[in-house]
C-alpha positions as CSV (number, residue, x, y, z in Angstrom):
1,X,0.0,0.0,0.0
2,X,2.9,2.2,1.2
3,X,4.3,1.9,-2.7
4,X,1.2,2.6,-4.7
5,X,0.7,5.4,-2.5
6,X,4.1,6.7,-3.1
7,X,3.9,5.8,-7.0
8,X,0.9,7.8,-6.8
9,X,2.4,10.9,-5.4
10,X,5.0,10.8,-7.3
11,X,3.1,10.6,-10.6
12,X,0.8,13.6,-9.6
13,X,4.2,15.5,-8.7
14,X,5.6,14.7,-12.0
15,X,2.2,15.5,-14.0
16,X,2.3,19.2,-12.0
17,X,6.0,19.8,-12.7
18,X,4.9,19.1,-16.5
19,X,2.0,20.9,-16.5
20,X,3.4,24.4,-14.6
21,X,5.7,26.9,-16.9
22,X,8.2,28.7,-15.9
23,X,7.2,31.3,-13.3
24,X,7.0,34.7,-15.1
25,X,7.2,36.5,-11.5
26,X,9.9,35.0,-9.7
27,X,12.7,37.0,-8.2
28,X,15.2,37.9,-10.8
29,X,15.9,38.8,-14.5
30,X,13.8,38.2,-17.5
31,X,12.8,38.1,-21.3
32,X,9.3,38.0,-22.9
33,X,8.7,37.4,-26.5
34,X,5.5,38.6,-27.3
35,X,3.8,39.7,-31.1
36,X,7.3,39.8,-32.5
37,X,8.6,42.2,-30.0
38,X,10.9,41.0,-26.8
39,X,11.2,42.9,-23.3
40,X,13.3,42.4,-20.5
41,X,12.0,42.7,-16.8
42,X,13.2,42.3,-13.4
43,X,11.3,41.2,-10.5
44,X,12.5,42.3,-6.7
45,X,11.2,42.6,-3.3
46,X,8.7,41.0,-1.3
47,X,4.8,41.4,-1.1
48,X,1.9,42.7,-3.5
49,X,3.3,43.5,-6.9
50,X,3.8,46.9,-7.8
51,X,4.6,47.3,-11.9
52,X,6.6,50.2,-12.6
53,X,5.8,52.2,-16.1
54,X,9.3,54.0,-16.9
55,X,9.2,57.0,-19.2
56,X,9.1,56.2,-23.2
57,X,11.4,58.9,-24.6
58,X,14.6,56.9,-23.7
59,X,16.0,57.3,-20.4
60,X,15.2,53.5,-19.4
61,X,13.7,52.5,-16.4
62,X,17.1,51.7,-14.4
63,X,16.8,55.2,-12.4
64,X,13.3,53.9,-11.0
65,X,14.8,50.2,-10.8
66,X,17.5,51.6,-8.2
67,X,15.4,54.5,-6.5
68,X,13.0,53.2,-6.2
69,X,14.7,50.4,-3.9
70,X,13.1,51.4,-1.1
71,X,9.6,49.9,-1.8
72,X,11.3,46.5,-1.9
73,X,10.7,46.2,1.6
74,X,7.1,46.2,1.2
75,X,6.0,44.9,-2.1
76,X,7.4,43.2,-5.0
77,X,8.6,45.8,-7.8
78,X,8.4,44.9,-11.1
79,X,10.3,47.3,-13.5
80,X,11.1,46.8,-17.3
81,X,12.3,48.5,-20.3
82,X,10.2,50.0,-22.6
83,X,10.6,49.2,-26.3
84,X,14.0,51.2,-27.1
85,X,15.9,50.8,-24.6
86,X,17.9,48.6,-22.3
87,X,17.3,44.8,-23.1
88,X,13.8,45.0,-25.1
89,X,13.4,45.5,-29.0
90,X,15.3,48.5,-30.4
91,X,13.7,50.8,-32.4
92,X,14.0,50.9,-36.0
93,X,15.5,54.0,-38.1
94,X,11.3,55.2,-39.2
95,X,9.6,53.8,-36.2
96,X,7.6,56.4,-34.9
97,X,6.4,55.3,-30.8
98,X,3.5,57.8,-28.9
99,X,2.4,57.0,-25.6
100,X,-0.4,54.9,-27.1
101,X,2.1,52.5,-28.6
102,X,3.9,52.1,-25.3
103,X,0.8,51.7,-23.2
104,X,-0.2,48.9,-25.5
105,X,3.2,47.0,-24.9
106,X,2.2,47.2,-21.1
107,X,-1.1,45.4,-22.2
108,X,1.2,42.7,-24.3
109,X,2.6,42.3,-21.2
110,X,0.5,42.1,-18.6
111,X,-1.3,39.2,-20.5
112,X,2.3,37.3,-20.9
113,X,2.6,37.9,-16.9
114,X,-1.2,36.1,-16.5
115,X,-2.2,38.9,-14.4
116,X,-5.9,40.0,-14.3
117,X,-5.3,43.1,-12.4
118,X,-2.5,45.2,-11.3
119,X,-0.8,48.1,-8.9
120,X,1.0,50.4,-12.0
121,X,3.2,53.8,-10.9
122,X,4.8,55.5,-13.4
123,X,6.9,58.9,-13.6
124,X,7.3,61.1,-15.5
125,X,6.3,60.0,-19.0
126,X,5.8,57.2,-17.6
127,X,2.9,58.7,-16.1
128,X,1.7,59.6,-19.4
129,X,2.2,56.0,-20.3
130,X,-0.1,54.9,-16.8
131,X,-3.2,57.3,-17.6
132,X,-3.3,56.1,-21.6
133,X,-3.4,52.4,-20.0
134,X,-6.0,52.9,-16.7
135,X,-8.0,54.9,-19.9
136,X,-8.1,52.3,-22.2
137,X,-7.5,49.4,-19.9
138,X,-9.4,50.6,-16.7
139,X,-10.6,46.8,-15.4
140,X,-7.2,45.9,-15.5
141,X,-5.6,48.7,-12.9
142,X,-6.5,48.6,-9.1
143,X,-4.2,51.1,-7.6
144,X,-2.6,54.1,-9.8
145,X,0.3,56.1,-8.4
146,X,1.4,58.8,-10.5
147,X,4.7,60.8,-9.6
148,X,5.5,63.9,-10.9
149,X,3.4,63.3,-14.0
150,X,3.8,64.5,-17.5
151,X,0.6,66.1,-18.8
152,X,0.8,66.3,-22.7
153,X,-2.2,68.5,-24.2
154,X,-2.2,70.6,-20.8
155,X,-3.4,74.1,-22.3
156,X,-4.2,75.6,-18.4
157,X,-2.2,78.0,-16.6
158,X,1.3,76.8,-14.7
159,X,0.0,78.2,-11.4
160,X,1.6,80.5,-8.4
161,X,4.2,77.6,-7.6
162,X,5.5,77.2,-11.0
163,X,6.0,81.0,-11.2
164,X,7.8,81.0,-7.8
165,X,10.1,78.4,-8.8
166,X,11.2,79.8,-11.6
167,X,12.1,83.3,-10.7
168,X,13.6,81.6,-7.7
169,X,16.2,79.7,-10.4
170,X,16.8,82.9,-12.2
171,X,18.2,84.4,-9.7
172,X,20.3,81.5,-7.8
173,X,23.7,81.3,-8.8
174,X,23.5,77.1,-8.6
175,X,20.8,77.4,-11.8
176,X,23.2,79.5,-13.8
177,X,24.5,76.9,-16.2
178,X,21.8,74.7,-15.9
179,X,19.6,77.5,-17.2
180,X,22.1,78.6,-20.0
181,X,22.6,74.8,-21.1
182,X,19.3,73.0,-20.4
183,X,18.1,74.2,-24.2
184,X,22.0,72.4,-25.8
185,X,21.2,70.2,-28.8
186,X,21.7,66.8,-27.5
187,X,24.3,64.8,-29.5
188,X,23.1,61.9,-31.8
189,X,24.6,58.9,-30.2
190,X,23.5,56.7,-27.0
191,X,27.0,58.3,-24.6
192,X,26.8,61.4,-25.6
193,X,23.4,61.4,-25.7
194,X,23.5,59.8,-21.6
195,X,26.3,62.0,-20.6
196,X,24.5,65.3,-22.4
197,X,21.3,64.3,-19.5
198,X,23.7,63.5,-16.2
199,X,25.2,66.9,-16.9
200,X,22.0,68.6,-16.9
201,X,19.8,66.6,-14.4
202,X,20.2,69.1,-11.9
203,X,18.2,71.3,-13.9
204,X,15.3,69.1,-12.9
205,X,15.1,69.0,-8.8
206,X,15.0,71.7,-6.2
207,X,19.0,71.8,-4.6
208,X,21.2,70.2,-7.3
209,X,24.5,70.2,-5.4
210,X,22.4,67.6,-2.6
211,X,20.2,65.9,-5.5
212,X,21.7,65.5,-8.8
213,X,24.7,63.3,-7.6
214,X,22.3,60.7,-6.4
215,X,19.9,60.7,-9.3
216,X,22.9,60.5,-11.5
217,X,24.3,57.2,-10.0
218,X,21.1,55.9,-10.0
219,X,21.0,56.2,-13.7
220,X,23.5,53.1,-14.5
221,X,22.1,52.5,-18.1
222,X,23.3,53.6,-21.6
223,X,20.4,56.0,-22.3
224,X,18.7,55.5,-26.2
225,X,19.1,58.2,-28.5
226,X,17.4,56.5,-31.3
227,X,14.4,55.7,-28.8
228,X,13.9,59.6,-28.1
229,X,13.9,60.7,-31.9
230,X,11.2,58.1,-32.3
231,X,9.4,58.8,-29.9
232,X,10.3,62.8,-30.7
233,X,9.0,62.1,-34.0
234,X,5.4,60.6,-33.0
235,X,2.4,62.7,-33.9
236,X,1.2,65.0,-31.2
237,X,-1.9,62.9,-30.7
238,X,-0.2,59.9,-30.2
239,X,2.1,61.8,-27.8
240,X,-0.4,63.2,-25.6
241,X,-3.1,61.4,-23.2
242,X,-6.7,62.6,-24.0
243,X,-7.4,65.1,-21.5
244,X,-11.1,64.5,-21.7
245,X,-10.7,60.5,-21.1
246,X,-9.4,60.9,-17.8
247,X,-13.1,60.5,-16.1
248,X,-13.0,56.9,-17.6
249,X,-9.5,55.7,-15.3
250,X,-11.6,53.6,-12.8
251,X,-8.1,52.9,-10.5
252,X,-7.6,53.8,-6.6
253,X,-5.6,56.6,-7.9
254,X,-2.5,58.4,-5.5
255,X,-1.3,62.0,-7.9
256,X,2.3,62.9,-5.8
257,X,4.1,66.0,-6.9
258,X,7.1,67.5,-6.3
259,X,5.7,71.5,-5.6
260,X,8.7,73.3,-7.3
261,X,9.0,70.5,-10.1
262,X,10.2,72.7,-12.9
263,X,8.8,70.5,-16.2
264,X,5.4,69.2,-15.5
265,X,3.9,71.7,-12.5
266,X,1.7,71.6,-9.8
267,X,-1.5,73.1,-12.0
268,X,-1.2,69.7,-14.0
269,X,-1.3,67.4,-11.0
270,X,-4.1,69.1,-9.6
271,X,-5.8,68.6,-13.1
272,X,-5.1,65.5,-12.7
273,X,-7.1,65.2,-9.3
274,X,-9.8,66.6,-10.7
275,X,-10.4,64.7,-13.6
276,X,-9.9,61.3,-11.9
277,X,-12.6,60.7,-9.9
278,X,-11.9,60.1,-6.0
279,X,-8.2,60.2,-6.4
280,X,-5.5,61.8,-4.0
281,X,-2.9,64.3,-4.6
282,X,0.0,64.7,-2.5
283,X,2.4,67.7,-2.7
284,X,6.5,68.0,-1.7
285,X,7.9,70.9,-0.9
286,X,11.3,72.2,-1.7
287,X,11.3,68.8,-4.2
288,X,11.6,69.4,-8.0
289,X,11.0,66.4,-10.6
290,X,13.0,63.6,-8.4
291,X,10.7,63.6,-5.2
292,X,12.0,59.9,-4.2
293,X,15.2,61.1,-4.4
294,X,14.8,64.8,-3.0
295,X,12.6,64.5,0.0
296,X,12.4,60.4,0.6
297,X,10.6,60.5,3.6
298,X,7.9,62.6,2.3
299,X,7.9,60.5,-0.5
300,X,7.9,57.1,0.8
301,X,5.5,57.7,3.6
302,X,2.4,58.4,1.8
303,X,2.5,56.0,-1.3
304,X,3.7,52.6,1.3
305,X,0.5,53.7,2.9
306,X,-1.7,54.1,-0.1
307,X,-0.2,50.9,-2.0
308,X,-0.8,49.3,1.6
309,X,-4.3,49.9,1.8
């Protein structure tokens, strides 16, 4: 008895071992191949999964992978590259990639992961990215977090804090080359194209002699040059998330902000707040574009608690 029970369980292991794929979420490194295209991912961290959208014009998604490190501790952080850059498919010398195009590789990819639902944060662009999905996809998004969001097709006016910022820059010595540089054509290849950003990044927070060291060690990738002129090149409607869709995002939606954030301002976050209904906006102070990175704690805080929920 003790040997057909034992042949038995052994046949039932073997039939699960033959019947389960690989697991698409486990901890470490990975490639999808999906319609033709490939990406790669990495999977860290421990608890509810948390996919990260990185921005689409070519930076990567490494400066999110590593500052984002933090959230580790609390849920399991998903991050990939988008079409263009690191690991995944490069772009080809016509292609032309909107946000549209990018939020529909998420979908690719969030049927090759088997999930129904998900957590999604993006930054940025990647932001951008996030509200085309949860617009188009709003069954599939539970939680939304939005950081320092990009607003494409934003006609209103910057607001009080964006003014204040910016005569604040104008006349601090620390924003003098920035502010003479930040407009530099960018060369054509993928270093100088990287080293043309690190020099400038400061431009984009609130104290760069504290800030822009960090953000520029966290950026360990080559960043794509031929990604940002596709993506450059796009037509302005594929470029820009329809204002006027926003009401149909259906996600537990968290809007944080950096108040001095010198390239997507305040006034667009707290569009954003208004358009989605229900969500939550949280505001930094003395934080530009980099709020993870410029004011952690005030960062950190709020969106454990809201993905925690």
């Amino acid at each position: 008895m003790k040997t057909l029970i034992a042949g038995w369980l052994a046949l039932a292991l073997a039939t699960t071992a033959s019947a389960t794929p690989p697991d698409r979420l486990s901890p470490g490194d990975h490639t999808a191949d999906v319609d033709g295209l490939r990406f790669h991912y990495r999977v860290e961290g421990h608890g509810p999964l948390l996919v990260v959208q990185a921005p689409g014009w070519g930076i990567g998604t490494d400066y999110l992978a590593n500052g984002l490190a933090p959230l580790r501790t609390h849920f399991t952080v998903l991050t990939y590259d988008p079409r263009g850059t690191g690991g995944s498919t490069p772009v080809r010398a016509n292609d032309h990639l909107g946000n549209a195009d990018l939020a529909n590789d998420l979908e690719r990819l969030r049927t090759y992961w088997g999930l129904s639902r998900m957590n999604l944060l993006g930054h940025s662009n990647g932001s951008a990215i996030a509200i085309v999905y949860a617009e188009t996809h709003p069954a599939q998004v539970d939680k939304l977090v939005l950081v320092g969001s990009q607003l494409l097709g934003y006609t209103g006016d910057s607001g009080p804090a964006y003014d204040a910022e910016k005569a604040r820059r104008k006349a601090s010595p620390d924003f003098a080359w920035l502010l003479a540089h930040i407009g530099d054509k960018a060369p054509s290849d993928d270093r100088g194209f990287t080293t043309y950003f690190r020099e400038r990044v400061g431009f984009y927070v609130y104290d760069p002699g504290k800030d822009a060291p960090t953000i520029v060690r966290q950026l360990t990738n080559t960043m794509s040059r031929s990604m940002n002129r596709a993506f450059d090149e796009s037509p302005a409607t594929d470029k820009a998330p329809p204002l006027s869709d926003l009401g149909k995002i259906t996600a537990k939606t968290l809007v944080v902000e950096g108040r001095q954030d010198p390239v997507c301002p305040l006034a667009e976050s707290e569009f954003l707040r208004d358009g989605i209904h229900g969500a939550r906006l949280v505001t930094i102070d003395k934080s530009g574009h980099f709020p993870w990175v410029e004011q952690p704690d005030a960062f950190f805080a709020p969106v454990t608690s809201f993905l925690s929920e």
